[in-house]
PyMOL Python script that loads the backbone (N, CA, C, O; Angstrom):
from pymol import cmd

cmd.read_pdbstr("""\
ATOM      1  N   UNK A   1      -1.716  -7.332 -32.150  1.00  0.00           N
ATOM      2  CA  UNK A   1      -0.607  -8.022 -31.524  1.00  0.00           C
ATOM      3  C   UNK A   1      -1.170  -9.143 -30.650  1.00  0.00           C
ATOM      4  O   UNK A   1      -1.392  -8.696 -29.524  1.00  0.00           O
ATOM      5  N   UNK A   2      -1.421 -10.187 -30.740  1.00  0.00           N
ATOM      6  CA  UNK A   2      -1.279 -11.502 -30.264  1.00  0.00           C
ATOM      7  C   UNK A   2      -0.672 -11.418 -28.713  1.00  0.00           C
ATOM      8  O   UNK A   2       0.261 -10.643 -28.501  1.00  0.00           O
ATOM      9  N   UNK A   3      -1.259 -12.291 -27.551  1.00  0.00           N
ATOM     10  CA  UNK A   3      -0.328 -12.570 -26.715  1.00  0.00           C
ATOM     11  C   UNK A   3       0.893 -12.516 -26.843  1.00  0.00           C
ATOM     12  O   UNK A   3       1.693 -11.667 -26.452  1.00  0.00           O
ATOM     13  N   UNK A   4       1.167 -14.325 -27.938  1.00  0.00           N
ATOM     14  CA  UNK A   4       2.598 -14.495 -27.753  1.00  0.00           C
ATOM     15  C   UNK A   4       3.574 -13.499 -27.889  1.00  0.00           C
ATOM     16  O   UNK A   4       4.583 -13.564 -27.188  1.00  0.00           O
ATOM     17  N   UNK A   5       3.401 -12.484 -28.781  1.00  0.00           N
ATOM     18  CA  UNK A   5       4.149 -11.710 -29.617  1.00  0.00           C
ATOM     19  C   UNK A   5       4.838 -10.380 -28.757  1.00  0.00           C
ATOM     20  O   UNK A   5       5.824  -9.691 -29.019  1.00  0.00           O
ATOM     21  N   UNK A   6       3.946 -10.345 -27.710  1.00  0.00           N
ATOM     22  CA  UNK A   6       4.583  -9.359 -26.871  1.00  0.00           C
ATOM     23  C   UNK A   6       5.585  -9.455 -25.530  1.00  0.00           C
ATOM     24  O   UNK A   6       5.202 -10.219 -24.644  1.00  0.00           O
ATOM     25  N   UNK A   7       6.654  -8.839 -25.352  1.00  0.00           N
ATOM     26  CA  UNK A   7       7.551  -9.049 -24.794  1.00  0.00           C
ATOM     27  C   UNK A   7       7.531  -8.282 -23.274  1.00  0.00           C
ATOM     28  O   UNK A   7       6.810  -7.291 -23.393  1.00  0.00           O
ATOM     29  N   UNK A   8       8.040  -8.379 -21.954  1.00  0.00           N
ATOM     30  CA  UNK A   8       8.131  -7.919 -21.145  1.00  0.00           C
ATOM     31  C   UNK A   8       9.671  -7.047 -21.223  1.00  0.00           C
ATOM     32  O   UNK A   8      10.782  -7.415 -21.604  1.00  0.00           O
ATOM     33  N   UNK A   9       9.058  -5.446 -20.555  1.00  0.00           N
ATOM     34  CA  UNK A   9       9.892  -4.536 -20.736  1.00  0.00           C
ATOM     35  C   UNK A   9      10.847  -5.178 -19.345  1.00  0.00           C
ATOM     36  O   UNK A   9      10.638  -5.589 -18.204  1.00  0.00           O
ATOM     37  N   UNK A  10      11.583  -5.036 -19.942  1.00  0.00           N
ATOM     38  CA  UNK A  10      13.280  -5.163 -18.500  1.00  0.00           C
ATOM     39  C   UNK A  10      14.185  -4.276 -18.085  1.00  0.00           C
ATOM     40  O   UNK A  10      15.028  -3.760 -18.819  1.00  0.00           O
ATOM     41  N   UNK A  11      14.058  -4.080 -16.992  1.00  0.00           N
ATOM     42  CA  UNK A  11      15.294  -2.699 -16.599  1.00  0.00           C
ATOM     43  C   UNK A  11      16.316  -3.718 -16.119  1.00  0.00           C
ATOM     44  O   UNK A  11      16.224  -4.696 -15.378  1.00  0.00           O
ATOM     45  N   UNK A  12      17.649  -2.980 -17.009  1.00  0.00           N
ATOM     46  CA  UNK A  12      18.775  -4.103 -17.163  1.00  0.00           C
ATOM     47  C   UNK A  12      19.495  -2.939 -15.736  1.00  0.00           C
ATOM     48  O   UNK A  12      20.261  -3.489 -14.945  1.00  0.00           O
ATOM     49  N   UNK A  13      19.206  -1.515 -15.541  1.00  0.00           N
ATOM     50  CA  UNK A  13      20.150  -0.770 -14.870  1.00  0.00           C
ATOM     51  C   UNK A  13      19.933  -0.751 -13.454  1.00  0.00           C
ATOM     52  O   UNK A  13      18.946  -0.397 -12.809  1.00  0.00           O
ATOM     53  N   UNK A  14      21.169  -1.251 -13.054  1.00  0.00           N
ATOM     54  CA  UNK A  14      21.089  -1.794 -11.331  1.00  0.00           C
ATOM     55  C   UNK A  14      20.641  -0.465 -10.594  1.00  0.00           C
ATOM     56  O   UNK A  14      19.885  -0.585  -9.629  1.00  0.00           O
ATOM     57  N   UNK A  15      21.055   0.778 -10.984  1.00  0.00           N
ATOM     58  CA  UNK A  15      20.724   2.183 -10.347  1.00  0.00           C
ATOM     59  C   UNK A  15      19.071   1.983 -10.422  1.00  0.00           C
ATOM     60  O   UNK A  15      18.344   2.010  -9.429  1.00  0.00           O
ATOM     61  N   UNK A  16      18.707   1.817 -11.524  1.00  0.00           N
ATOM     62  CA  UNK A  16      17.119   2.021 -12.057  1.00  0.00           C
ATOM     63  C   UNK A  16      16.076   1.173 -11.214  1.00  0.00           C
ATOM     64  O   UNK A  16      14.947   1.518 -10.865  1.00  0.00           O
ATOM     65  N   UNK A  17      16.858  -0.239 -10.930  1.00  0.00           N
ATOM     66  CA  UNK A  17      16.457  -1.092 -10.292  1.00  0.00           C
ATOM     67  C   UNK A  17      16.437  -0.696  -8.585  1.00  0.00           C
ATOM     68  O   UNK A  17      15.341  -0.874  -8.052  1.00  0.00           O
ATOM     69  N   UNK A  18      17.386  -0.253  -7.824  1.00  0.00           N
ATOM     70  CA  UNK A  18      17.541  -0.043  -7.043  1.00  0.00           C
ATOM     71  C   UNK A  18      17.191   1.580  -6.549  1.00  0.00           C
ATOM     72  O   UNK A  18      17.496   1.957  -5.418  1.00  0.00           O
ATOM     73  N   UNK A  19      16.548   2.440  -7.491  1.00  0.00           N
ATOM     74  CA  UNK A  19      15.346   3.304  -7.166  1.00  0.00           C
ATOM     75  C   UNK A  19      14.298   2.787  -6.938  1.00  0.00           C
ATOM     76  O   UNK A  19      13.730   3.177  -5.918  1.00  0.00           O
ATOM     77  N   UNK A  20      13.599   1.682  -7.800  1.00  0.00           N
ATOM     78  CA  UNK A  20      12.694   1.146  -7.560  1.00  0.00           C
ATOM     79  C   UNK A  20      12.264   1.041  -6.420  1.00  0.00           C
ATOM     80  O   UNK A  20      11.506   1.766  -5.776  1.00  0.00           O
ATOM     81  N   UNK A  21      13.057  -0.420  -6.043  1.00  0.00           N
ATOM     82  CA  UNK A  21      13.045  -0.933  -4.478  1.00  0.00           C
ATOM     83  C   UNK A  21      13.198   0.044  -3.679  1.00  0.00           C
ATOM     84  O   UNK A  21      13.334  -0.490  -2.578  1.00  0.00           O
ATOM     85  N   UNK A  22      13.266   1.248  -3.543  1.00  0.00           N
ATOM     86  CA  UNK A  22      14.166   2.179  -2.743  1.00  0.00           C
ATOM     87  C   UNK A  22      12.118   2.880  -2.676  1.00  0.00           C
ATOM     88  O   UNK A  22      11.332   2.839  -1.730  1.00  0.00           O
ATOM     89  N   UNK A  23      11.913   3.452  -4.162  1.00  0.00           N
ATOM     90  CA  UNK A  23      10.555   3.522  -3.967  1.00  0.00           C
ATOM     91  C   UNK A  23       9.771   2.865  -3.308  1.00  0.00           C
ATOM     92  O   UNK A  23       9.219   3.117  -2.236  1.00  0.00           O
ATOM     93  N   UNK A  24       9.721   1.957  -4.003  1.00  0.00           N
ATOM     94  CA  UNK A  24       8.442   0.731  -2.974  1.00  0.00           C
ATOM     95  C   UNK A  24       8.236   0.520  -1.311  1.00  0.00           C
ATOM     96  O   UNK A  24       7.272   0.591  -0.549  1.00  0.00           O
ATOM     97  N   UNK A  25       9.756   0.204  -1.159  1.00  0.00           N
ATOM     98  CA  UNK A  25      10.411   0.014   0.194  1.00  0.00           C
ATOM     99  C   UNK A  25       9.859   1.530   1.187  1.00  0.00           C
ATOM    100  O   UNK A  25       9.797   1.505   2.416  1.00  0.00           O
ATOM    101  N   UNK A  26       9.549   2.608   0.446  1.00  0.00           N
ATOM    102  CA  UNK A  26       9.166   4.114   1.458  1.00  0.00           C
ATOM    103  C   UNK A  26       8.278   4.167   1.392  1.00  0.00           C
ATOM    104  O   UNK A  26       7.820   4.593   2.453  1.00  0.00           O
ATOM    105  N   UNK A  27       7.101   3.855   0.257  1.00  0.00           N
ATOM    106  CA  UNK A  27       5.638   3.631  -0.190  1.00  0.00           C
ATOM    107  C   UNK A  27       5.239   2.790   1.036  1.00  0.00           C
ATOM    108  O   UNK A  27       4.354   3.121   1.824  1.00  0.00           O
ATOM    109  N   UNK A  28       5.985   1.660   1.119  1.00  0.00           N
ATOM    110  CA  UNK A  28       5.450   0.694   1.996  1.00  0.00           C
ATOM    111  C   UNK A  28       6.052   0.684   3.639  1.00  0.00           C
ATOM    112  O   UNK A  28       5.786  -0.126   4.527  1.00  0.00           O
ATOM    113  N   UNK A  29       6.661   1.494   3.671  1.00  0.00           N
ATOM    114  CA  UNK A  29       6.720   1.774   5.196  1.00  0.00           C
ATOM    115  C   UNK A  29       5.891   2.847   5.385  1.00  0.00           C
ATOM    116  O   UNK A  29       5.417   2.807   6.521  1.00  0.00           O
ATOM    117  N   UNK A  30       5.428   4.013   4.598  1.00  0.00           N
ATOM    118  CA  UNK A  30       4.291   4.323   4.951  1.00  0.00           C
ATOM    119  C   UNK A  30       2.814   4.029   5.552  1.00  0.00           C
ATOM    120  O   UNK A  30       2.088   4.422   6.464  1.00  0.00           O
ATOM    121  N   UNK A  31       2.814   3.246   4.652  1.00  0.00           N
ATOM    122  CA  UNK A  31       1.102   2.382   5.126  1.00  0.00           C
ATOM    123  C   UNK A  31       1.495   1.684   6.156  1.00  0.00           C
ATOM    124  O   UNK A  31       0.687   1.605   7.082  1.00  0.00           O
ATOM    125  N   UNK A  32       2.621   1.091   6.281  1.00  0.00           N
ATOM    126  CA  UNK A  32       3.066   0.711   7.945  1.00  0.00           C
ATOM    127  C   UNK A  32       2.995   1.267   9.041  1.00  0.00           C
ATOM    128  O   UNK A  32       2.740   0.623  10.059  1.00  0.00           O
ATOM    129  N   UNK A  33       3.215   2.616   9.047  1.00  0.00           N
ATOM    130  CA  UNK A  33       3.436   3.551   9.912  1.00  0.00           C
ATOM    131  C   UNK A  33       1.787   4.055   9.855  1.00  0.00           C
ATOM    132  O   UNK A  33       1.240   4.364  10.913  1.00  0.00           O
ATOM    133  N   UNK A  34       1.241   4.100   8.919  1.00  0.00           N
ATOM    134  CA  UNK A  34      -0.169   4.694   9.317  1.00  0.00           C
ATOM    135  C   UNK A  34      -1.041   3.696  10.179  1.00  0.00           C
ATOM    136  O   UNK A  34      -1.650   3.971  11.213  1.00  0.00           O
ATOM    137  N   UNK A  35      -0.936   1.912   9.230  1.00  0.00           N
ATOM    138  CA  UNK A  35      -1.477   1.286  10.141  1.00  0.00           C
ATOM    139  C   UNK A  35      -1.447   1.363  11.804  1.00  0.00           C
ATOM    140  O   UNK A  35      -2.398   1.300  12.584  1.00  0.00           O
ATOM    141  N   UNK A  36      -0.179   1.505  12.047  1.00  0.00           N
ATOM    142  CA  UNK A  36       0.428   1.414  13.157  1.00  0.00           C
ATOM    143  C   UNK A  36      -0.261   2.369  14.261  1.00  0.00           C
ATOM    144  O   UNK A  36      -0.605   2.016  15.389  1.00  0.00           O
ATOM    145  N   UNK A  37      -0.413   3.920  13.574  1.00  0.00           N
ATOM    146  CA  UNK A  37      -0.838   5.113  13.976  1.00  0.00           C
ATOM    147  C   UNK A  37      -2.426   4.384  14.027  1.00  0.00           C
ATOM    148  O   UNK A  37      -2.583   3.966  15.174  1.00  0.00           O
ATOM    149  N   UNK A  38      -3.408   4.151  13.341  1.00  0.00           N
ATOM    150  CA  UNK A  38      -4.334   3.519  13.741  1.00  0.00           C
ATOM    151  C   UNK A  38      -4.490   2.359  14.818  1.00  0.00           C
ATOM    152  O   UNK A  38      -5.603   2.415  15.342  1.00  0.00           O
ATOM    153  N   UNK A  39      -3.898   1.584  15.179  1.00  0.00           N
ATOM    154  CA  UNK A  39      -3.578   0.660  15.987  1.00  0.00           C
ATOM    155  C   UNK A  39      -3.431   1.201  17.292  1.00  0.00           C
ATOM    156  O   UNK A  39      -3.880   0.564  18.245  1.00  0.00           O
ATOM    157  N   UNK A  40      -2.884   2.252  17.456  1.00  0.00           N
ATOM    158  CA  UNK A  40      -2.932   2.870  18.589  1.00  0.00           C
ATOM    159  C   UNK A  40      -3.555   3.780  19.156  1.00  0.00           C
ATOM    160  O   UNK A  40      -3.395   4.238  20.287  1.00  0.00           O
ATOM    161  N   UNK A  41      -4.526   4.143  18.094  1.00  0.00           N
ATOM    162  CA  UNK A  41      -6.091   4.711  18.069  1.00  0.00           C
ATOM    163  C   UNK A  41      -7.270   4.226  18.124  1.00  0.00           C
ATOM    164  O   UNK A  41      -8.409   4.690  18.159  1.00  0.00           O
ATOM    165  N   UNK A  42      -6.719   3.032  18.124  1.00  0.00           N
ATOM    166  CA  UNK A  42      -7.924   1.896  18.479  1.00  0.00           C
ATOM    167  C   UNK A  42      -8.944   2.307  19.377  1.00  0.00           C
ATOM    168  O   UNK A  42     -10.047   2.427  18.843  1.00  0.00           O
ATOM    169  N   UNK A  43      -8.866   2.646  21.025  1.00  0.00           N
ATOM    170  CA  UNK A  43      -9.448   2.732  21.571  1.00  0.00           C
ATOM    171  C   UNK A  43     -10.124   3.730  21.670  1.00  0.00           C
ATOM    172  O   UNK A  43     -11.284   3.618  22.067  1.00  0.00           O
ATOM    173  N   UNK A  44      -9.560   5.062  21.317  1.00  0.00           N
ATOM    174  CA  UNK A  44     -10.440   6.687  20.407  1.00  0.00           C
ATOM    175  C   UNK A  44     -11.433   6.302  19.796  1.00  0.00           C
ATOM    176  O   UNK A  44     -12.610   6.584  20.022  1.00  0.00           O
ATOM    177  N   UNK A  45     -10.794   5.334  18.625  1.00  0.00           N
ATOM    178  CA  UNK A  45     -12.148   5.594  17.789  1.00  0.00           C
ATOM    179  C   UNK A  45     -13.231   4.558  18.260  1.00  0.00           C
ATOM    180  O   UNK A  45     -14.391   4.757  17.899  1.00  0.00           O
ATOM    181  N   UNK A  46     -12.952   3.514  19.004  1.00  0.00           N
ATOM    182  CA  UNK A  46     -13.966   2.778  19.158  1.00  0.00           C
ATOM    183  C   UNK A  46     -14.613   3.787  20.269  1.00  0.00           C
ATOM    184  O   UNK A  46     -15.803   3.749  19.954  1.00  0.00           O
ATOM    185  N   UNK A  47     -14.506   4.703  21.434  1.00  0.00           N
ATOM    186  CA  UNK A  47     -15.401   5.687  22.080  1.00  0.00           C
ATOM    187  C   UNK A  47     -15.495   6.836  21.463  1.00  0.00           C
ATOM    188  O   UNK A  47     -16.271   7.663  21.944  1.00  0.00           O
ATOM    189  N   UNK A  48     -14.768   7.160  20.304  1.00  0.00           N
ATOM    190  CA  UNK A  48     -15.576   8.622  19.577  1.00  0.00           C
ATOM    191  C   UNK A  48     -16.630   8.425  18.846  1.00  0.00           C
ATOM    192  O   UNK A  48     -17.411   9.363  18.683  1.00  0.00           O
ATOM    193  N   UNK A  49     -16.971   6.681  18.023  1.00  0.00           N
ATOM    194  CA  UNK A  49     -17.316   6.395  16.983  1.00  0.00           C
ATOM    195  C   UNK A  49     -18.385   5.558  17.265  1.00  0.00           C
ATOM    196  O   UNK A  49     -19.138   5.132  16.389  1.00  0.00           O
ATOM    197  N   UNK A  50     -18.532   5.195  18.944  1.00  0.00           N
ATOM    198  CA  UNK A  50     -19.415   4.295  19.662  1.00  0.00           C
ATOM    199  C   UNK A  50     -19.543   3.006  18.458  1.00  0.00           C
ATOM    200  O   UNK A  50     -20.478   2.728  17.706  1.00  0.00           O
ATOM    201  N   UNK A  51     -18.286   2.416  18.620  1.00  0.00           N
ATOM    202  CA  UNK A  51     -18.355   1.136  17.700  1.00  0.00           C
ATOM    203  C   UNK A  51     -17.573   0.293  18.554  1.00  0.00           C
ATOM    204  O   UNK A  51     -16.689   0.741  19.284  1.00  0.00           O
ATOM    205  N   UNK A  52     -17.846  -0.790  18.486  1.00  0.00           N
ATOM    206  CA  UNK A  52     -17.451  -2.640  18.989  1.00  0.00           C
ATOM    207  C   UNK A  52     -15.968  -2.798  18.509  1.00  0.00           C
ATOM    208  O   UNK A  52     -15.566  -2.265  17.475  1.00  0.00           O
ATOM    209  N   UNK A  53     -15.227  -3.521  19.279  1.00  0.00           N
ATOM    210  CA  UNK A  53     -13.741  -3.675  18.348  1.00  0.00           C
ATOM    211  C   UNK A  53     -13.999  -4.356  17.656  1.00  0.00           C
ATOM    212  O   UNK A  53     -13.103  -4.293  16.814  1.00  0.00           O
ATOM    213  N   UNK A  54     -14.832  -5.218  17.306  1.00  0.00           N
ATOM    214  CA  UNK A  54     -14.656  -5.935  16.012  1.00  0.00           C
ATOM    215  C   UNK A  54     -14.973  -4.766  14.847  1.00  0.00           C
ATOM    216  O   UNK A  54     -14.426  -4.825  13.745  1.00  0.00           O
ATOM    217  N   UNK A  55     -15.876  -3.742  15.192  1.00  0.00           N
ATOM    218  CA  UNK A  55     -16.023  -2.892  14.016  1.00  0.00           C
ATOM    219  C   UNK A  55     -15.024  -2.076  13.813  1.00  0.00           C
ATOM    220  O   UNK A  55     -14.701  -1.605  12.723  1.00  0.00           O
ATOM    221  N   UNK A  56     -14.480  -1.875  14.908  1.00  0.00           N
ATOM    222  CA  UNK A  56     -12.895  -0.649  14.520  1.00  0.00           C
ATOM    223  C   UNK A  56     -12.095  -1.843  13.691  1.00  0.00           C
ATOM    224  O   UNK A  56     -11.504  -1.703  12.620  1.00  0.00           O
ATOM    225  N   UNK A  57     -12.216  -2.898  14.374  1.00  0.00           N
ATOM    226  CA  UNK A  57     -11.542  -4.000  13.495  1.00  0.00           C
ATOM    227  C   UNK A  57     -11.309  -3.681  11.909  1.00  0.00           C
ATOM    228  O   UNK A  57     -10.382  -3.197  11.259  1.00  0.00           O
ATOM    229  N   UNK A  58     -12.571  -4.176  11.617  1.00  0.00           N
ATOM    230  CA  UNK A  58     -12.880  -4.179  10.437  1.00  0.00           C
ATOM    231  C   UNK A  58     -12.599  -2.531   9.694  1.00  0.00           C
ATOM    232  O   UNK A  58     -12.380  -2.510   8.483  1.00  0.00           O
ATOM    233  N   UNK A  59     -12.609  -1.849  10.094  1.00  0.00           N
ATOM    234  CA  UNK A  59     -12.225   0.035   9.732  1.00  0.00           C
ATOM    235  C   UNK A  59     -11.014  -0.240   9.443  1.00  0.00           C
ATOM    236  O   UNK A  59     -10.686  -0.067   8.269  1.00  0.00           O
ATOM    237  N   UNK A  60      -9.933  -0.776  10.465  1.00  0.00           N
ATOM    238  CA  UNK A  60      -8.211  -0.592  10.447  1.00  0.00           C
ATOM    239  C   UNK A  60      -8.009  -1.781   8.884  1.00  0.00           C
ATOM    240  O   UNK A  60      -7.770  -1.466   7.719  1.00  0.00           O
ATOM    241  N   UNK A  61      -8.130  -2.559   9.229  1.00  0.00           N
ATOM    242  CA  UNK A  61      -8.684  -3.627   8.121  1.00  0.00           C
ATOM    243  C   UNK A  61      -9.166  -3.006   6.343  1.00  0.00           C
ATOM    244  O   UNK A  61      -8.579  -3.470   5.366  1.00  0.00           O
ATOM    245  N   UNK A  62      -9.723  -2.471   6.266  1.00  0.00           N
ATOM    246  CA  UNK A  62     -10.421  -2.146   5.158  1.00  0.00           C
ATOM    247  C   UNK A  62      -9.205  -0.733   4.743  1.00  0.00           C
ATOM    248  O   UNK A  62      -8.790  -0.438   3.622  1.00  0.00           O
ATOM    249  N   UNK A  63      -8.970  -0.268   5.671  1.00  0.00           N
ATOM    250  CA  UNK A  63      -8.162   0.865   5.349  1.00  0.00           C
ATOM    251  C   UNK A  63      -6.730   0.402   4.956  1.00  0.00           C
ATOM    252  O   UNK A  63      -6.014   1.028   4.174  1.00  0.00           O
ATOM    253  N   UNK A  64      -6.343  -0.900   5.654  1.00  0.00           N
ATOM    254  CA  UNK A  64      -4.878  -1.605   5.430  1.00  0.00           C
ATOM    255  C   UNK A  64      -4.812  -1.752   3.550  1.00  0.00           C
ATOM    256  O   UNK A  64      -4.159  -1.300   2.609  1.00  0.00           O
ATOM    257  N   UNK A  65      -6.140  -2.845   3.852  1.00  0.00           N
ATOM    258  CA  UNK A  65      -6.191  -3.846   2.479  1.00  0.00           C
ATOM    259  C   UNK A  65      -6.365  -2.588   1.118  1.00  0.00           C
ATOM    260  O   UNK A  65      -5.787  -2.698   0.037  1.00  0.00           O
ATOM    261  N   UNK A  66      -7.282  -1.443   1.494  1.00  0.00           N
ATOM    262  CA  UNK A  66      -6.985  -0.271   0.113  1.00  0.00           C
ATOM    263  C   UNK A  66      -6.287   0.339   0.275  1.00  0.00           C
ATOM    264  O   UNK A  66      -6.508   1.380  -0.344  1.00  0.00           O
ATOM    265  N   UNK A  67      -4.972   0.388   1.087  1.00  0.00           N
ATOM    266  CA  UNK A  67      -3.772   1.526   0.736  1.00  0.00           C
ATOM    267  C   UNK A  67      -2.532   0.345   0.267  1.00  0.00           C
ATOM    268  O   UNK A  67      -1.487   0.666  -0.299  1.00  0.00           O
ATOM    269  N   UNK A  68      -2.952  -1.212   0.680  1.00  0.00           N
ATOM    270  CA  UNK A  68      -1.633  -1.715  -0.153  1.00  0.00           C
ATOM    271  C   UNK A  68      -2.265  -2.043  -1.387  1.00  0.00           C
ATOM    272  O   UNK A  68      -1.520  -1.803  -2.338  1.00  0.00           O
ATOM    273  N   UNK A  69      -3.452  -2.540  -1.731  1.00  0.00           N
ATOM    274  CA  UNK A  69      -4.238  -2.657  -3.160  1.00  0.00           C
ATOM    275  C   UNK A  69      -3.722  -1.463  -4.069  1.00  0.00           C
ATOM    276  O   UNK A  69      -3.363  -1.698  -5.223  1.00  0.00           O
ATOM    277  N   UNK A  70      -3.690  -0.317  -3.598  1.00  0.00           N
ATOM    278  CA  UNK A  70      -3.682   0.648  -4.220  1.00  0.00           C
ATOM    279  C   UNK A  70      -2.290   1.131  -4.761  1.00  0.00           C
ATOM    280  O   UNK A  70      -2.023   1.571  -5.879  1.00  0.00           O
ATOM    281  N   UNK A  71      -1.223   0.873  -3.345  1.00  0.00           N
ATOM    282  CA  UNK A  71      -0.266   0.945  -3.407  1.00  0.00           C
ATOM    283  C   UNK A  71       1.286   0.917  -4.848  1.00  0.00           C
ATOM    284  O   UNK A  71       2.244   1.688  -4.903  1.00  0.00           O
ATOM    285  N   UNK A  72       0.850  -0.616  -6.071  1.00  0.00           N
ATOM    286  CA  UNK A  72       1.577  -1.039  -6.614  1.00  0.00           C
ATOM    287  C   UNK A  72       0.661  -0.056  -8.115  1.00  0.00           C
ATOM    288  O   UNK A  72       1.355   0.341  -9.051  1.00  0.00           O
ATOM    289  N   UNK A  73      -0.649   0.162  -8.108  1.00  0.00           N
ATOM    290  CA  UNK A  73      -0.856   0.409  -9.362  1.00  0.00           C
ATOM    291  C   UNK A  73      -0.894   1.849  -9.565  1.00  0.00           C
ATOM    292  O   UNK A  73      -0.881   2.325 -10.700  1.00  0.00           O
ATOM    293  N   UNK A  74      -0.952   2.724  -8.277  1.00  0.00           N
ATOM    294  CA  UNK A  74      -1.050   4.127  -8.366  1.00  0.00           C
ATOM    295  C   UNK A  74       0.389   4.750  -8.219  1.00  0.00           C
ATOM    296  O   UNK A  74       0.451   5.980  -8.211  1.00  0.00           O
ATOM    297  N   UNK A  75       1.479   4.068  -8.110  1.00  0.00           N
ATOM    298  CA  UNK A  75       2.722   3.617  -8.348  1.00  0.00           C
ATOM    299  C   UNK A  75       3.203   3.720  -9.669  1.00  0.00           C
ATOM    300  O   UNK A  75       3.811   4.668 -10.167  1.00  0.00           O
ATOM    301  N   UNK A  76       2.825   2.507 -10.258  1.00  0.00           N
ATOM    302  CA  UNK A  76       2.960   2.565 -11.563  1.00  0.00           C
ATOM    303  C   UNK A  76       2.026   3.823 -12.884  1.00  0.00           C
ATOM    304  O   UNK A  76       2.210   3.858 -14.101  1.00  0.00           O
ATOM    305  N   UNK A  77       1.270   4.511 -12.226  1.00  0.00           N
ATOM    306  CA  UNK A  77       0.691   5.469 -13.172  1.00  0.00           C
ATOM    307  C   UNK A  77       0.906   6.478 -12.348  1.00  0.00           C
ATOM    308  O   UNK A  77       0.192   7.481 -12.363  1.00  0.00           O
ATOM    309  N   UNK A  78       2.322   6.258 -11.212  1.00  0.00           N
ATOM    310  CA  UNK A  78       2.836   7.706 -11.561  1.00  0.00           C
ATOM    311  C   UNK A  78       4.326   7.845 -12.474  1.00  0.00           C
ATOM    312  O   UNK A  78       4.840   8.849 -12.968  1.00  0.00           O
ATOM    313  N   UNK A  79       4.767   6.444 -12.477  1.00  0.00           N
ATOM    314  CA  UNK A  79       6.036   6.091 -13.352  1.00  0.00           C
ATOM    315  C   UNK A  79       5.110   6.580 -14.927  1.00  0.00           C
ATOM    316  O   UNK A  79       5.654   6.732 -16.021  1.00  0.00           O
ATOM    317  N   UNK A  80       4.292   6.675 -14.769  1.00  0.00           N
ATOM    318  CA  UNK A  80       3.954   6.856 -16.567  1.00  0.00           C
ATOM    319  C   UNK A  80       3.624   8.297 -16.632  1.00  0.00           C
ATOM    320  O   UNK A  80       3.331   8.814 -17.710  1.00  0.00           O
TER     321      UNK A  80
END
""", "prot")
cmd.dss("prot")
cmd.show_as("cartoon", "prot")
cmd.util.cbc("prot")
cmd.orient("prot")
């Protein structure tokens, strides 16, 4: 099968559609709420962990960027 030849699947059903968003939308206030919970642990871990804020920085950071990376495709292979 060729590029051209293949078609994008479409959910025509507004219910179907609006689980979706309904999914995503709780997925992603999660990682909100955790960031958040880290953010206000800031100062713990920089004296439990004897690290610099730029290094807790970079921790809250790295932990943001792989739970929304992760977010859309571990998502979709649980729809499958």
């Amino acid at each position: 099968m060729s590029g051209t030849d293949r078609t994008a699947t479409l959910i025509d059903d507004p219910r179907h559609r609006r689980a979706i968003l309904w999914a995503v939308g709780i997925a992603l206030m999660a990682v909100v709420a955790s960031v958040s919970g880290l953010n206000v642990a800031q100062p713990q871990l920089s004296t439990t962990f004897g690290a610099s804020q730029g290094e807790v920085l970079w921790i809250i950071n790295t932990y943001t960027l792989t739970l929304a990376a992760l977010l859309l495709p571990l998502g979709a292979a649980g729809d499958r």
